[in-house]
C-alpha positions in Angstrom: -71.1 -64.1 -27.7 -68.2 -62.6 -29.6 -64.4 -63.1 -28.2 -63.7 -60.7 -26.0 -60.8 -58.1 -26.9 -57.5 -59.0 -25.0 -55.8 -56.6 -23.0 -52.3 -56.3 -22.6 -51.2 -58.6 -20.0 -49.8 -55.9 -17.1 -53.1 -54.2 -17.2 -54.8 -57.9 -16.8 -53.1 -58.7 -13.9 -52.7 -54.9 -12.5 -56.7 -54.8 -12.4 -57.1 -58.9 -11.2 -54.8 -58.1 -8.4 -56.0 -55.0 -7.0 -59.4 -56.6 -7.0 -58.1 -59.8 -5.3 -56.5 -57.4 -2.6 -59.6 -55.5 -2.0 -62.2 -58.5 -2.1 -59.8 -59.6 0.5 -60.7 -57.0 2.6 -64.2 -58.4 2.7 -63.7 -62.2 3.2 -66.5 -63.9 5.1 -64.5 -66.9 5.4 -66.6 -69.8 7.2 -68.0 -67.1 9.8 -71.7 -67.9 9.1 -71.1 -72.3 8.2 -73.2 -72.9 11.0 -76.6 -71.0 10.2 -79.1 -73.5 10.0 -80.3 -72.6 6.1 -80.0 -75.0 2.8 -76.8 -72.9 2.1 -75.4 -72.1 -1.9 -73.1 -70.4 -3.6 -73.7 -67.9 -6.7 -70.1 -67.9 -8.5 -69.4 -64.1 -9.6 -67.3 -64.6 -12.7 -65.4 -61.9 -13.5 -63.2 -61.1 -16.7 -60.9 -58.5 -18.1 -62.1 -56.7 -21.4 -60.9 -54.1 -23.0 -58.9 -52.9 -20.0 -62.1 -52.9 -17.5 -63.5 -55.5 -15.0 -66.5 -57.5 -16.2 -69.3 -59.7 -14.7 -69.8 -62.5 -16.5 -74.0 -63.2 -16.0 -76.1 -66.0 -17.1 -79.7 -65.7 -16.6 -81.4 -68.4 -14.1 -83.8 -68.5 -11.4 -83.3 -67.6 -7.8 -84.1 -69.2 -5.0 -85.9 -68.4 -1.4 -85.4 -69.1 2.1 -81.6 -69.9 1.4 -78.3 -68.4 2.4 -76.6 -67.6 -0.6 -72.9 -67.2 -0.7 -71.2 -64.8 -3.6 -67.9 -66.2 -4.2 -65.9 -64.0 -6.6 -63.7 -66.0 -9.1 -61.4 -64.9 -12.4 -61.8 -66.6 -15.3 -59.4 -66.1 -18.1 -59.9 -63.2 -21.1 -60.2 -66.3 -23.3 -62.8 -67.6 -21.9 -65.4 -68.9 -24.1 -68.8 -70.1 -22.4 -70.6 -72.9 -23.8 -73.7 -73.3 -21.8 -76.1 -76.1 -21.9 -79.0 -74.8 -23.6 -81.7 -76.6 -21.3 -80.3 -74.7 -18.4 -79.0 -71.4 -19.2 -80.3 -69.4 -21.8 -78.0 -66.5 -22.2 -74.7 -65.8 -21.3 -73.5 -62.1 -21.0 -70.7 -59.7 -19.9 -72.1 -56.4 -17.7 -69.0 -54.0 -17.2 -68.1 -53.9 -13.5 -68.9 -50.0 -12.9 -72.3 -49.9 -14.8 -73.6 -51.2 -11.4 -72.2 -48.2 -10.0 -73.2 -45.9 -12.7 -76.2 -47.3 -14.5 -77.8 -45.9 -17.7 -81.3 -47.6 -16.3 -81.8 -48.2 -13.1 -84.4 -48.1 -9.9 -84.9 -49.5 -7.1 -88.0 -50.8 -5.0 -89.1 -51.5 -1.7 -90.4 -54.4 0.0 -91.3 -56.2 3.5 -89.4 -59.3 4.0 -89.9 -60.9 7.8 -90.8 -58.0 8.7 -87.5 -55.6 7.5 -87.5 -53.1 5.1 -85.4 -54.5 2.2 -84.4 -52.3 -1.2 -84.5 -54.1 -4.2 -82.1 -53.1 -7.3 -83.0 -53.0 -10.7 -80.6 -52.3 -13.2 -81.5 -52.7 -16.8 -78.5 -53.4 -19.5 -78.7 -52.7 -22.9 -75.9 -54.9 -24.3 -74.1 -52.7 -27.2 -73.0 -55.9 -29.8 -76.5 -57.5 -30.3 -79.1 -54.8 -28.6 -80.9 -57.2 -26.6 -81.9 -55.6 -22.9 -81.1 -57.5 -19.9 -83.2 -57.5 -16.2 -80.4 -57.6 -13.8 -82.5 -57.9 -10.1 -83.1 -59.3 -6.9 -80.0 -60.9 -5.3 -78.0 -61.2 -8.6 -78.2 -56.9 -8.8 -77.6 -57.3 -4.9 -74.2 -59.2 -5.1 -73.4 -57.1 -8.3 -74.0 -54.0 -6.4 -71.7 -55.1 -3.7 -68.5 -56.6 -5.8 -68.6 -53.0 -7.7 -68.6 -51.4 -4.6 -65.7 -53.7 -3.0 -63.4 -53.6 -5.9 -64.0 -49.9 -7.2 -64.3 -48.5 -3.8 -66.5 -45.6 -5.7 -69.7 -44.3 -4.6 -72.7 -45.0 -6.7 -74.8 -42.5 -8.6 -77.8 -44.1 -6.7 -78.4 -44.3 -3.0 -77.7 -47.3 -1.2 -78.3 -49.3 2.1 -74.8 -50.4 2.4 -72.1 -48.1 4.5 -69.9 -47.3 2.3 -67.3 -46.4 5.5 -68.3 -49.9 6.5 -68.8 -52.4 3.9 -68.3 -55.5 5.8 -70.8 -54.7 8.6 -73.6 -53.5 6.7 -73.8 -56.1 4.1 -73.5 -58.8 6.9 -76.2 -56.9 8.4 -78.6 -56.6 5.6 -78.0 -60.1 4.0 -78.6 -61.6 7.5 -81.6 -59.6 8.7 -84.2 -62.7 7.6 -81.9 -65.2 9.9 -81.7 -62.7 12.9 -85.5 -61.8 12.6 -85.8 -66.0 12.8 -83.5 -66.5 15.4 -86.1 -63.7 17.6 -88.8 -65.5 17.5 -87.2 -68.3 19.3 
């Protein structure tokens, strides 16, 4: 991965703290600690290059019937990753607002516990080597939702998320497999 160009240090922490603010906003906190799920956290890295907010992705595999947690983090511009090759394959930056305006992108729909649930595909072309990344599932779905948070823009796409009401409706979608659960009871 090539060394990221720097930007000037005001525009850094213009763009970190505005995002900080607004993520704010959205803070889960410890409201859902007590679900009864084997409970992770996906860490969202993101990094300032060339004057725009980046995601910082590596590619893994997911896993089922777990409540994930996205927890945002910073990492500084001179961050060089270094990943152990027997667990991550690839490490990549994905500008912040492609997942609002994607060259490639679709979406699909399936049946989860019985709820509809959309399923976002966005397909990135990165421009140093050429090599095409899959960006899906609930990587695309926590990528989809930072954008939204911190750039407050509305997509080129359509989307299940309120944009009026970003905290309710991603609670509500990201929790409809626990609720459908909890109705069986």
């Amino acid at each position: 991965m090539s060394r990221p160009r720097l930007a000037p240090e005001p525009v850094r922490n213009s763009l970190i703290e505005g995002a900080k603010a607004r993520l704010e906003k959205h803070d889960a906190g410890t409201r859902y600690s007590h679900l009864p799920y084997n409970k992770y956290a996906v860490l969202l890295p993101l990094l300032v290059k060339e004057g725009k907010l980046h995601l910082l992705f590596t590619l893994r595999s997911e896993k089922r019937d777990t409540l994930i947690t996205p927890v945002v983090g910073f990492i500084d511009q001179n961050f060089q990753a270094q990943p152990n090759p027997d667990e991550v394959k690839k490490v990549f930056l994905v500008p912040l607002e492609y997942f609002l305006q994607p060259r490639v992108y679709h979406q699909s729909h399936v049946t989860l516990s019985g709820h509809h649930v959309v399923v976002h595909h966005f397909e990135y072309s990165h421009p140093e080597d050429g090599v095409t990344y899959q960006i899906r599932g609930i990587t695309a779905r926590f990528a989809l939702l930072v954008a939204l948070i911190i750039l407050e823009e509305k997509p080129i796409f359509d989307v299940e998320f309120n944009l009026s009401d970003l905290v309710s409706s991603s609670e509500e979608i990201f929790l409809k497999r626990h609720k459908h659960a909890i109705s069986k009871l």
